[in-house]
NUROTI-550365 format. One record per residue (C-alpha): residue in three letters; z, y, x. Coordinates in steps of 0.1 Angstrom, whole numbers, plus 5000, padded with zeros to 4 digits. Example, Ala and Ser with C-alpha at 12.3 -4.5 7.8 and 13.67 -1.06 7.14 Angstrom:
ALA507849555123 SER507149895137 
This chain:
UNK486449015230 UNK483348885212 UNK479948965223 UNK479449045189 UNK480949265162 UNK483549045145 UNK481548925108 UNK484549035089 UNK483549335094 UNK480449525075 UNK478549845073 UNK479049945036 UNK481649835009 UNK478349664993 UNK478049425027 UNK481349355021 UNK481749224987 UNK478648954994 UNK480948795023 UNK482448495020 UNK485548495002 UNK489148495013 UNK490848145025 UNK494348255029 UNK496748575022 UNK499148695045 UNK502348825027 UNK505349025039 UNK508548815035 UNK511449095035 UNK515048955032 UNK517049265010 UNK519949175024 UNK519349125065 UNK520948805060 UNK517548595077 UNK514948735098 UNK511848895078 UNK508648695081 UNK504848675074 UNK503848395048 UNK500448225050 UNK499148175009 UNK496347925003 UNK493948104982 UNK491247834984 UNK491047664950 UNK489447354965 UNK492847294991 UNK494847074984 UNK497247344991 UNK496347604969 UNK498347844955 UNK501447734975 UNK502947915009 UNK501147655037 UNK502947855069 UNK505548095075 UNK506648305107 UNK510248415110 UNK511048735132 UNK513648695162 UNK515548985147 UNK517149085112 UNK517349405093 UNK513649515098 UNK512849605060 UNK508749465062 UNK507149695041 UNK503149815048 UNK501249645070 UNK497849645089 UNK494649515108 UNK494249605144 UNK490449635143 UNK488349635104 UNK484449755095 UNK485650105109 UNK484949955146 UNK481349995134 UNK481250365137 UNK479050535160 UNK481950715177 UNK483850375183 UNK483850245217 UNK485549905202 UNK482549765179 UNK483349415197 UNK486649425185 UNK487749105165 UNK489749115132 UNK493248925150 UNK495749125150 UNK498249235120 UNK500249555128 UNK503449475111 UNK505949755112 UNK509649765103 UNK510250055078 UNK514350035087 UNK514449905122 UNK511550095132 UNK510449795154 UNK507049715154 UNK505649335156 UNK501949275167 UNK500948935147 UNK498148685163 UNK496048545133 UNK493848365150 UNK495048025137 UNK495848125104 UNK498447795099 UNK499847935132 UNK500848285135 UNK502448405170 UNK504048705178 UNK501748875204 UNK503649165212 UNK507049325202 UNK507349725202 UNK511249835202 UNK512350115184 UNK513450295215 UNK509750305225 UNK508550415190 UNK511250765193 UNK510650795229 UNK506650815228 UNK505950965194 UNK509351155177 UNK509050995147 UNK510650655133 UNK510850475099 UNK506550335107 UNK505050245072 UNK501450235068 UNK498950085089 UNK494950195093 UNK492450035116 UNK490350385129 UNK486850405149 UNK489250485183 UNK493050305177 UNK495450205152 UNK496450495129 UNK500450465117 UNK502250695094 UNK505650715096 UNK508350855071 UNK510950985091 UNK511251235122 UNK513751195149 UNK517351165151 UNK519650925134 UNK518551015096 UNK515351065105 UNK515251465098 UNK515151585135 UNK511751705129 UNK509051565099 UNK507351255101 UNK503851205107 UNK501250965123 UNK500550795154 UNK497850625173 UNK498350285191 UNK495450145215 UNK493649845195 UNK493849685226 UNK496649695242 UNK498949825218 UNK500250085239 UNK501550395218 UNK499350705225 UNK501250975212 UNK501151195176 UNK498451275160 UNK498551595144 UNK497451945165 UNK498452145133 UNK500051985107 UNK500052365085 UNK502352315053 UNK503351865060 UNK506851785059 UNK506851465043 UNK504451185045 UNK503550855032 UNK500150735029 UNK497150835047 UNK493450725045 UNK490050905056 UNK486050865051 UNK484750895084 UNK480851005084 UNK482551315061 UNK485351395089 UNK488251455067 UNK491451235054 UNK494251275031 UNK497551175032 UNK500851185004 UNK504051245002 UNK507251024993 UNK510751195008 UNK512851145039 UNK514950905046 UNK518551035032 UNK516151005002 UNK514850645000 UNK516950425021 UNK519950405001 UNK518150444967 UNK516950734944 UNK519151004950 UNK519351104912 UNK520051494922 UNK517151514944 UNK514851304922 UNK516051574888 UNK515951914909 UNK512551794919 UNK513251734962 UNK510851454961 UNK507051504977 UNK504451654952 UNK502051744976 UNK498751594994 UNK497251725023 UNK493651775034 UNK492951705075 UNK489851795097 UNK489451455111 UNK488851495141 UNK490251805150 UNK493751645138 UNK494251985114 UNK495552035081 UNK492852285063 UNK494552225030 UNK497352155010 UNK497152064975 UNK501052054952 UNK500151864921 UNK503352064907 UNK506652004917 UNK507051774887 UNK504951534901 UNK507751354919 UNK506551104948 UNK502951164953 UNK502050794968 UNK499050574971 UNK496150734984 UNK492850594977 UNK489050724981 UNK486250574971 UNK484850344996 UNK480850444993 UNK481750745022 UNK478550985004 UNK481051024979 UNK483851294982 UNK486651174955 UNK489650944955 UNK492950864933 UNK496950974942 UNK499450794922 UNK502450974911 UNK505850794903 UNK506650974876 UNK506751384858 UNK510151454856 UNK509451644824 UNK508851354801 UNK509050994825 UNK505250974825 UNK503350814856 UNK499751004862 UNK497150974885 UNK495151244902 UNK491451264908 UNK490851454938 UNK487251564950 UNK485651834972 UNK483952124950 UNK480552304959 UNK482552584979 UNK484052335000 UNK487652324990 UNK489452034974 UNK490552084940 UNK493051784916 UNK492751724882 UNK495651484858 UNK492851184852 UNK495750924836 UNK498850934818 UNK501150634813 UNK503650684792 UNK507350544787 UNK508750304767 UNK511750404745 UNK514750164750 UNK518650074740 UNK520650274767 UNK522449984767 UNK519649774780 UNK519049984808 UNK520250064847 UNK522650324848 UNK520550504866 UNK518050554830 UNK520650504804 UNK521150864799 UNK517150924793 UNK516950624770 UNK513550494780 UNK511650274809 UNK509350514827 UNK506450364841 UNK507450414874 UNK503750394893 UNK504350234927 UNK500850104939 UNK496950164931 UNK493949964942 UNK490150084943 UNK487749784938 UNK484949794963 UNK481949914941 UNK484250194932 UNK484450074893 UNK488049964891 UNK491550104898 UNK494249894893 UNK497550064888 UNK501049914890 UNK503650014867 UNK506849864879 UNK509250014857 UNK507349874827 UNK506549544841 UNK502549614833 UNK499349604856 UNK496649824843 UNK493149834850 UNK491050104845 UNK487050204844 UNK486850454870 UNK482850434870 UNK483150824858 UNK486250954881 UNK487351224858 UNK487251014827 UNK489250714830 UNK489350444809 UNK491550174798 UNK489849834803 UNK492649594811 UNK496349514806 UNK498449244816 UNK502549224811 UNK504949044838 UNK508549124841 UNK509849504831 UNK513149644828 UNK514249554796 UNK511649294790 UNK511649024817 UNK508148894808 UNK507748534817 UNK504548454837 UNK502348184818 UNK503547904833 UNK506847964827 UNK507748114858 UNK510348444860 UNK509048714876 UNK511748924890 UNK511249324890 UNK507749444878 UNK503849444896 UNK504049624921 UNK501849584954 UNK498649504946 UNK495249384968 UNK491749314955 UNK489449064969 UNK486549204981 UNK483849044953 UNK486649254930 UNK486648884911 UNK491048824919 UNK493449054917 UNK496648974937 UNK500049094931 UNK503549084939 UNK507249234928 UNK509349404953 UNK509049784960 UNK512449874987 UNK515649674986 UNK517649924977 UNK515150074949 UNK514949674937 UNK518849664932 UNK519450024917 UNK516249964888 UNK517049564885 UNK520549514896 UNK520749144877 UNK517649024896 UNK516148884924 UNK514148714939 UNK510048734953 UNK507048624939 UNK502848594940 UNK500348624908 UNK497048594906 UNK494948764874 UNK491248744872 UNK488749014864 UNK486148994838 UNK482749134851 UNK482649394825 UNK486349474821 UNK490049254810 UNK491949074832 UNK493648754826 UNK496748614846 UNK495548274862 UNK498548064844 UNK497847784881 UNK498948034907 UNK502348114905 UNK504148164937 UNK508048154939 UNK509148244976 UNK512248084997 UNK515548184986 UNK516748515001 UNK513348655006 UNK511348874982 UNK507348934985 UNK505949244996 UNK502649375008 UNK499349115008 UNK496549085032 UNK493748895027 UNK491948685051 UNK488448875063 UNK489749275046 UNK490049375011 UNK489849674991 UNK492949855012 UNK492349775046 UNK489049885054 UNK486850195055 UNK483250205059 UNK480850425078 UNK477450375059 UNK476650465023 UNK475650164994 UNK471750144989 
C-alpha cells in the first residue's frame, strides 16, 4: 500500500488528460491456435527510447489455450470515491482473464520490463464461486474488481446466463455475483457505470455455442444475437431497465459513457443491421422523466464487392459490411473512435453534440477485399479493431485481431498480429504515424492495449470537469 493515493489516478477526466503521458503499452498476445502459451507484451511508446515503437518485454503464460481477450486494472481513479475504502490502492495489478479457459491471471506491473505472474485463479474456482465462466471484461470499481463474463455454467456455458463478478482488489479472492435482480439479462458483454449518478449499463454479444466456434450464420440471419442493453441501480445491483435497439441490431457491444459523470449519455456499438449490412451506433441518455431512451446517431455503410473476393460466409450478400467491433470515447468527451473491421477503416467522429455526430476522420488499414498496406509498407492482417486513446486524446492506438475463430471465418488467407499508431489533429483528422509499425512474434496475434498510468477505457471518474 502507499500512504498516498497512487498519482495515476485523478479526480476528473480533465486531471487526467494533464498527466504525464504514457511510457509503455501493455498488449494481449493471443496464440489462435493454442500452439504457445498466450502472453502480455510490453510496447515502448516513448519517442525519445531508443526502443520505441518495438515490443521491449514479453511474459509467456504456464499454460495454453486461454484465448486473452479483455483485460483490466486492479485499482484506477475510481479508488477516489467517497464510498471506497481502497483510495491507497496502487495502479499494479492487470486482471488478465482467459475468455476460453476461463482461467484468470493476476499480472505484477510494477517493473514494467518485468512482469510476474502474482496470482493464478483456475477455472474450477471461477464455476465453483460465481456460476458463470467464459470472464471477458475487466473494471476497476470504488469497492473490488468488477468482471463480466459471457457464459453461465455447464460445459457450453448455457446452464444458467452469464453475468458479472466482484474480486477483492486486494487479495483477489472471488466474492461472489453481482446481480440481486437481473429482470430481462440473458446475455452479456460489456459493462461500465458513472458512479456519483448510481447507475451502469451493460450489452449484449451471445453465448458461447454462438461465438466460440464462429458466426453461426442461422443464428446471426434469424436475428439470435443480443440487441439489447440494460440499465442497473448501482448499488442496489438491479436491472430497472431494459432497452432492445431492435432485434436487427445484431451484437449490441462496446459500451461507453461519457467520462464528465454530470453528464447522463454514452455510445453502444452495434456489429451490424441485418436488414442492409450497416454498423450503427446508439446514443443513449436519461430523459427528464427519468427513463433511458436510444436514438440511431451513426450509420456506416457497406461496401459492394465481387462475390468472388469474398469469405464464403458474405459471398451470397455480395458486399463487406462494416462489421463495428470496438469504440473509444476521448477524455474531454469530443471524440469517438469507431472500428470497422470488416472494412479495414478507423473512423473518428465529433461527438461534441451527442445526437449529431459528425465525420471528422478516416484512416484505411487492411479490409476484406482490400488488404491496405500500412505506410511503411507493412501488411496489416484483418482490419482495426481494438482500439485505446491516450489520455491527452493526442495517439490513437490500434490493433487487428477480434476472436480466433471470427479471424479465420472473415480472413481465412491471413494471419498474423499487429500495433499502429495514428495521430489526432486538435481540431479533427487523424494521420497514421508511418514510424510505428509493430509486427508481433510468429504464431501470436495482438489484442486488447493498456496503457501505462489509464486511458480513455479503463477508468471512471467521480468528480465533474470545471
Amino acid at each position: 500500500m502507499t500512504l498516498r493515493p497512487d498519482p495515476t489516478f485523478h479526480a476528473t477526466a480533465q486531471l487526467a488528460m494533464q498527466a504525464p503521458v504514457e511510457n509503455y503499452g501493455f498488449v494481449v498476445m493471443l496464440s489462435p491456435d493454442a500452439a504457445q502459451p498466450d502472453g502480455i507484451a510490453v510496447v515502448d511508446l516513448n519517442p525519445t527510447s531508443d526502443g520505441y515503437g518495438t515490443i521491449v518485454h514479453q511474459l509467456l503464460m504456464p499454460n495454453k489455450g486461454d484465448e486473452f481477450h479483455h483485460f483490466g486494472w486492479n485499482a484506477c481513479s475510481s479508488s477516489l470515491s467517497p464510498l471506497s475504502g481502497h483510495a491507497f490502492l496502487e495502479r499494479r495489478y492487470l486482471i488478465v482473464p482467459g475468455i476460453r479457459s476461463s482461467r484468470i491471471y493476476v499480472i505484477d506491473t510494477k517493473v514494467p520490463l518485468d512482469l510476474k505472474i502474482h496470482k493464478i485463479i483456475e477455472p474450477e474456482e471461477v464455476f465453483a464461486k460465481t456460476g458463470y465462466s467464459r470472464p471477458h471484461t475487466i473494471h476497476c470499481g470504488p469497492e473490488g474488481i468488477y468482471v463480466s463474463t459471457l457464459g453461465g455454467g455447464g460445459v457450453d456455458g448455457t446452464d444458467g446466463p452469464p453475468g458479472i463478478f466482484i474480486m477483492d482488489c486486494e487479495t483477489f479472492e472471488i466474492i461472489g455475483q453481482y446481480e440481486m435482480d437481473r429482470g430481462k439479462q440473458d446475455k452479456h458483454y460489456d459493462f461500465w457505470w458513472n458512479l456519483p449518478q448510481d447507475y451502469m449499463v451493460s450489452s449484449e454479444w451471445g453465448l458461447p455455442p454462438q461465438f466460440e466456434n464462429g458466426v453461426v450464420p442461422e443464428d446471426l440471419l434469424s436475428n439470435k444475437y443480443g440487441h439489447s442493453i440494460h440499465f442497473w441501480d448501482l448499488r442496489r445491483r438491479k436491472n430497472i431497465q431494459t432497452m432492445d435497439f431492435g432485434e436487427n441490431y445484431q451484437m449490441a457491444l462496446e459500451i461507453r459513457p461519457a467520462h464528465d459523470p454530470k453528464k447522463s449519455y454514452g455510445f453502444c456499438g452495434v456489429v451490424v443491421d441485418t436488414t442492409n449490412l450497416q454498423g450503427a451506433i446508439f446514443t443513449w441518455w436519461r430523459g427528464e422523466d427519468g427513463t433511458w431512451q436510444s436514438k440511431k446517431t451513426i450509420t456506416i455503410d457497406p461496401r459492394p464487392e465481387d462475390p468472388d473476393n469474398l469469405p464464403p460466409l458474405l459471398q451470397g450478400f455480395g458486399a463487406v459490411p462494416p462489421l463495428v467491433t470496438d469504440i473509444d470515447l476521448s477524455l474531454d468527451d469530443k471524440y469517438l473512435y469507431v472500428a470497422c473491421w470488416g472494412l479495414g477503416e478507423m473512423h473518428q467522429y465529433d461527438v461534441s453534440d451527442p445526437m449529431n455526430p459528425k465525420l471528422t476522420g478516416k484512416v484505411e488499414l487492411g479490409g476484406i477485399a482490400r488488404g491496405t498496406k500500412h505506410p511503411s509498407g507493412g501488411d496489416f492482417a484483418f482490419g482495426p479493431q481494438m482500439v485505446e486513446i491516450s489520455r491527452d486524446g493526442k495517439r490513437v492506438y490500434w490493433t487487428n485481431s477480434l476472436y480466433s475463430t471470427w479471424d479465420t471465418q472473415f480472413y481465412p488467407e491471413q494471419d498474423g498480429g499487429q500495433m499502429v499508431m495514428a495521430h489526432a489533429g486538435e481540431n479533427g483528422g487523424l494521420t497514421l504515424d508511418r514510424d510505428f509499425y509493430i509486427d508481433f512474434p510468429k504464431g501470436h496475434r495482438a489484442h486488447q492495449i493498456r496503457l501505462e498510468g489509464g486511458d480513455c477505457s479503463t477508468d471512471s471518474f467521480c468528480y465533474p470537469n470545471v
